[in-house]
C-alpha positions as CSV (number, residue, x, y, z in Angstrom):
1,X,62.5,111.3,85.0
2,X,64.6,110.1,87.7
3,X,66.1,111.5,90.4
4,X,70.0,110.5,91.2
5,X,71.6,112.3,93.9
6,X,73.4,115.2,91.8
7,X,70.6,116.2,89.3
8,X,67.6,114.8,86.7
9,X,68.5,112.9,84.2
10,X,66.3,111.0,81.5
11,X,66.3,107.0,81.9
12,X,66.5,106.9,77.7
13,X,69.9,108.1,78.8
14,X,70.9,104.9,80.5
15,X,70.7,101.1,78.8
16,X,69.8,98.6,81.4
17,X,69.8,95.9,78.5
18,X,72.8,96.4,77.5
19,X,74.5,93.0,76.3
20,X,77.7,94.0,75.6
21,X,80.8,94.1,78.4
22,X,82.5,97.1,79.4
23,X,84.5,98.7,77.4
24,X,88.0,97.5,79.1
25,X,86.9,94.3,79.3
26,X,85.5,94.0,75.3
27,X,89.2,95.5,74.5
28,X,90.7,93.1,76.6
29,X,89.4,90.0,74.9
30,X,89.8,91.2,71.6
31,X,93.6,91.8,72.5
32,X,94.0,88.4,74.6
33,X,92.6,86.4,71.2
34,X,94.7,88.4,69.2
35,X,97.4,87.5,71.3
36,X,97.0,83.5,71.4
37,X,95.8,83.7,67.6
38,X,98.8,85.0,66.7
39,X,101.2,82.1,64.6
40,X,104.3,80.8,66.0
41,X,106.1,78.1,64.0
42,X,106.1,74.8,65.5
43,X,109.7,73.7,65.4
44,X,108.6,70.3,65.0
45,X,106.5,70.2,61.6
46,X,108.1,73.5,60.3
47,X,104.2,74.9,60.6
48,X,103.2,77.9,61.6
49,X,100.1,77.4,64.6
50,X,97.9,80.3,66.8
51,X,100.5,80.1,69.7
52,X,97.5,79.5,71.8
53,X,96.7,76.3,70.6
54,X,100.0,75.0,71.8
55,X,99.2,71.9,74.9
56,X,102.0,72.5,76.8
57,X,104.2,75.7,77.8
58,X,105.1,78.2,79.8
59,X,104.1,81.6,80.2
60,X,104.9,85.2,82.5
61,X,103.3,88.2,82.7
62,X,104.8,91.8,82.5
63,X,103.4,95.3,84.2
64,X,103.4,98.3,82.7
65,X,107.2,99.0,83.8
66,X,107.9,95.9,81.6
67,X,108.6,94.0,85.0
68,X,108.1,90.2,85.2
69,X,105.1,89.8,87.8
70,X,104.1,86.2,87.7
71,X,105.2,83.5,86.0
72,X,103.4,79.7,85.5
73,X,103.1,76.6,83.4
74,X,100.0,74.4,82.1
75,X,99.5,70.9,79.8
76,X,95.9,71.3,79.3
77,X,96.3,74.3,76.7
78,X,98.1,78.2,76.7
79,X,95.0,79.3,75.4
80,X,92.9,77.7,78.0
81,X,95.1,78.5,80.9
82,X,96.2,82.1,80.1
83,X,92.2,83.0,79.9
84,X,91.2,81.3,82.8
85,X,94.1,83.9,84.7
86,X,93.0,87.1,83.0
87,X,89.0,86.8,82.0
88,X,87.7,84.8,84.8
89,X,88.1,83.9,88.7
90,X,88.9,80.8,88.3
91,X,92.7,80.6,89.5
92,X,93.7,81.2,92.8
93,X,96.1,83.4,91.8
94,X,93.3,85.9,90.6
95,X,90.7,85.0,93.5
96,X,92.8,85.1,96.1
97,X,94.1,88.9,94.8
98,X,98.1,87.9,94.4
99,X,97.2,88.9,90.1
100,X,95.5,91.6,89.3
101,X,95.1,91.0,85.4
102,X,94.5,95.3,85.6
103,X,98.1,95.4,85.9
104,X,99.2,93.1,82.6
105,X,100.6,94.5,80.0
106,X,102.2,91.9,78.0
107,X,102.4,88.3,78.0
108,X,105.4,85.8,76.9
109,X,104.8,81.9,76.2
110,X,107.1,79.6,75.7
111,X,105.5,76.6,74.0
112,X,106.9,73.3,74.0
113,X,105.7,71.2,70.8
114,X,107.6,68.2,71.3
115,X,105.3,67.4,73.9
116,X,102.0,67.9,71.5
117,X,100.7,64.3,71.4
118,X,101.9,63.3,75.0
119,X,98.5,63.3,77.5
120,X,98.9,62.6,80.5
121,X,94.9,61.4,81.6
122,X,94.6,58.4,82.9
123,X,97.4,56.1,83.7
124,X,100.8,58.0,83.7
125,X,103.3,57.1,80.8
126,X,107.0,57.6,80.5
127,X,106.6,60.0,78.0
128,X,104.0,61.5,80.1
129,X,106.6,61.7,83.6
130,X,109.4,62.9,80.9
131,X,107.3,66.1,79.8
132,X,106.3,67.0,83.3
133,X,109.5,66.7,83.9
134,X,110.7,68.6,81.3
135,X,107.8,71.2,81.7
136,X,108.6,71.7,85.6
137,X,112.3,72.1,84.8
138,X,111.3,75.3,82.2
139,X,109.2,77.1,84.7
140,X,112.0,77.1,87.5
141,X,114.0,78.1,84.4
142,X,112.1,81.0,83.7
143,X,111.0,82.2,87.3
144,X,114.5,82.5,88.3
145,X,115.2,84.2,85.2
146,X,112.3,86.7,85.9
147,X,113.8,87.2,89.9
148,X,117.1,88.4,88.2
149,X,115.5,90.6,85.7
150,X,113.4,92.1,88.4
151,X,114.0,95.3,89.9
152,X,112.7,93.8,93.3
153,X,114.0,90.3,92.9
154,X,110.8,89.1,93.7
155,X,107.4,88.4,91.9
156,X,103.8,87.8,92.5
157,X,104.2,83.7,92.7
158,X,102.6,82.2,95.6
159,X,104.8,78.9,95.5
160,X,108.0,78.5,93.7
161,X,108.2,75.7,91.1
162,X,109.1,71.9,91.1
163,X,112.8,71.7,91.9
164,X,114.0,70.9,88.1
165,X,115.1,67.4,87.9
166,X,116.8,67.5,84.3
167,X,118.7,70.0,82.3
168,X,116.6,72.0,79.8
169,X,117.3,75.4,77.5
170,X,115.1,77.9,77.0
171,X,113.0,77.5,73.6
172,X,111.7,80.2,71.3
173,X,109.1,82.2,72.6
174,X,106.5,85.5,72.2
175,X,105.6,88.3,73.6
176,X,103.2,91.0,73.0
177,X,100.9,93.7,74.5
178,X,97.8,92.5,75.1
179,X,96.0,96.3,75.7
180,X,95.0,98.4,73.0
181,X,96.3,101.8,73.2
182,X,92.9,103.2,74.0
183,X,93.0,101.0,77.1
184,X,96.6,101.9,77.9
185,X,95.4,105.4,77.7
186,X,92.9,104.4,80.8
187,X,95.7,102.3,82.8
188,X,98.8,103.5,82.5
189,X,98.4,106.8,84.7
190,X,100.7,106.2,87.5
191,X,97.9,107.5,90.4
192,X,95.4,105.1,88.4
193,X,97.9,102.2,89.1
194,X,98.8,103.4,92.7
195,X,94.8,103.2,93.6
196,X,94.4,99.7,91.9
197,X,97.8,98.5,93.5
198,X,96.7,99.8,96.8
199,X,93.4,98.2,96.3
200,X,94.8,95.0,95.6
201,X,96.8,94.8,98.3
202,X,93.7,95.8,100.7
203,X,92.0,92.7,99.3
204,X,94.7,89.9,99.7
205,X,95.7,91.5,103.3
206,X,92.1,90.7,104.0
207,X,92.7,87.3,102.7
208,X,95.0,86.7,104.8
209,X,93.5,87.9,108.1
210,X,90.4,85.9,107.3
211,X,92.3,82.4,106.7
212,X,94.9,80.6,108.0
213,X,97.5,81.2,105.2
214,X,101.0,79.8,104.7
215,X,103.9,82.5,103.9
216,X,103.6,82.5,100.4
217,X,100.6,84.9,100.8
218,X,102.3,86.8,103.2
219,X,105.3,87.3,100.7
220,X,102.6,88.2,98.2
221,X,101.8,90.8,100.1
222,X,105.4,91.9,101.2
223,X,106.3,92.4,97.3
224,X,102.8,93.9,96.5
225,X,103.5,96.6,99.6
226,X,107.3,97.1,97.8
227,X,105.6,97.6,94.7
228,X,103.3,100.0,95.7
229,X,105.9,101.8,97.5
230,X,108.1,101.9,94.7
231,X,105.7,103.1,92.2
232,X,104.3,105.9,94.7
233,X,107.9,107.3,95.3
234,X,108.5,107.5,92.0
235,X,105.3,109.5,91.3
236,X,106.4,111.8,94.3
237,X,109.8,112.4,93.0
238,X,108.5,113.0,89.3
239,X,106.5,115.5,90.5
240,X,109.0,117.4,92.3
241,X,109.7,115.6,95.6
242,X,110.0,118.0,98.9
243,X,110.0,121.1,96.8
244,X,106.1,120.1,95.9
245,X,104.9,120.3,99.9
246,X,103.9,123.4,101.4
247,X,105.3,125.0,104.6
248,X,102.1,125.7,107.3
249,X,101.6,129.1,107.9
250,X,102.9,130.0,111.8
251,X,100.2,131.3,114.0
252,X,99.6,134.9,114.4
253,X,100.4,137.1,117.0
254,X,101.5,133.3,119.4
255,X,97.9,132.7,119.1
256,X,97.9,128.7,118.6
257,X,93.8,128.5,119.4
258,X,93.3,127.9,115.5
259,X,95.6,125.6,114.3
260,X,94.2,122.3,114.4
């Protein structure tokens, strides 16, 4: 029997081999390859492909009120780049807390097929300088598209894109949910999100008083604190505003040795 803090429990009650992950994080990965599996037809050979597979694109992120919260681009693979962002620490976006993959909902991609076969290793090509260029110009396209749709006119982005060079459109695209409704269950209560945003923006003002830090981080942080503001107010309100806070009691008889 063992002893832990609030009562005796059994040890057979507890796993400590337990090889599986968490159950958010199991449901995450199962959603996130159901995502990039999913087939989007390549313009190109008139084939459907999993829109993971895609080498170069585009992609942005969306919170639980549907708002855009960080947009970003990649050549080495959606599938690849989108997983290294929401299942690892290997971005500075995520280790640096500007994303907190907690608060994704969805994800849209925009892949670009016509640049399938172009690599850009090695020795830079033509058609290689074209597609960045091409690739660059989409991002910008896209992030300034996702400050207008924003209710803050501002996202999570640390540095704004490459100044486009050329003139592109915006191609087809996807979205979808990435969280089961089990996990959205979990996520989506608004005090659940206020703690995490709250927390988040503990850890990257930390960051920042830790490092020297150019003001990207500290407009980070200046949405993140909007954010949080805006999601807290609305939770006040909902619940009834003013009318919800109770009036202190006056002191009896002009006694005011109790109050505190």
């Amino acid at each position: 029997m063992a002893y832990c803090g609030v009562g005796i429990v059994s040890r057979k009650h507890v796993s400590y081999s337990v090889k599986t992950p968490p159950f958010e994080t199991k449901e995450l990965r199962r959603k996130l390859t159901e995502f990039l599996d999913e087939p989007f037809s390549d313009p190109e050979t008139g084939v459907a492909r999993k829109v993971g597979d895609f080498k170069w694109g585009v992609y942005a992120f969306y919170d639980y009120e549907g708002e855009p919260i960080y947009v970003g681009q990649t050549n080495e693979k959606l599938r690849v780049r989108i997983r290294r962002h929401l299942t690892n620490q290997r971005t500075d976006a995520v280790a640096m807390s500007v994303l907190d993959p907690f608060e994704v909902l969805e994800i849209e991609v925009w892949p670009l097929p016509q640049f399938e076969n172009v690599s850009c290793k090695g020795r830079k090509s033509e058609e290689c300088t074209a597609a960045r260029a091409h690739l660059n110009a989409l991002e910008r396209l896209i992030y300034e598209s996702s400050l207008s749709e924003s209710l803050f006119k501002a996202i999570l982005n640390e540095k704004d894109p490459p100044t486009a060079v050329v003139d592109v459109s915006i191609p087809p695209s996807l979205r979808m949910s990435i969280v089961s409704k089990e996990v959205h269950g979990l996520r989506s209560h608004p005090d659940t999100r206020i703690a995490r945003r709250a927390l988040t923006m503990s850890k990257l003002s930390q960051v920042i008083s830790e490092r020297k830090v150019q003001g990207g981080l500290r407009r980070v942080l200046l949405t993140q604190a909007t954010r949080l503001q805006w999601l807290a107010e609305r939770r006040y309100t909902a619940l009834g505003g003013a009318d919800t806070v109770e009036v202190e009691n006056g002191p009896e008889n002009g006694n005011n040795e109790d109050r505190p």
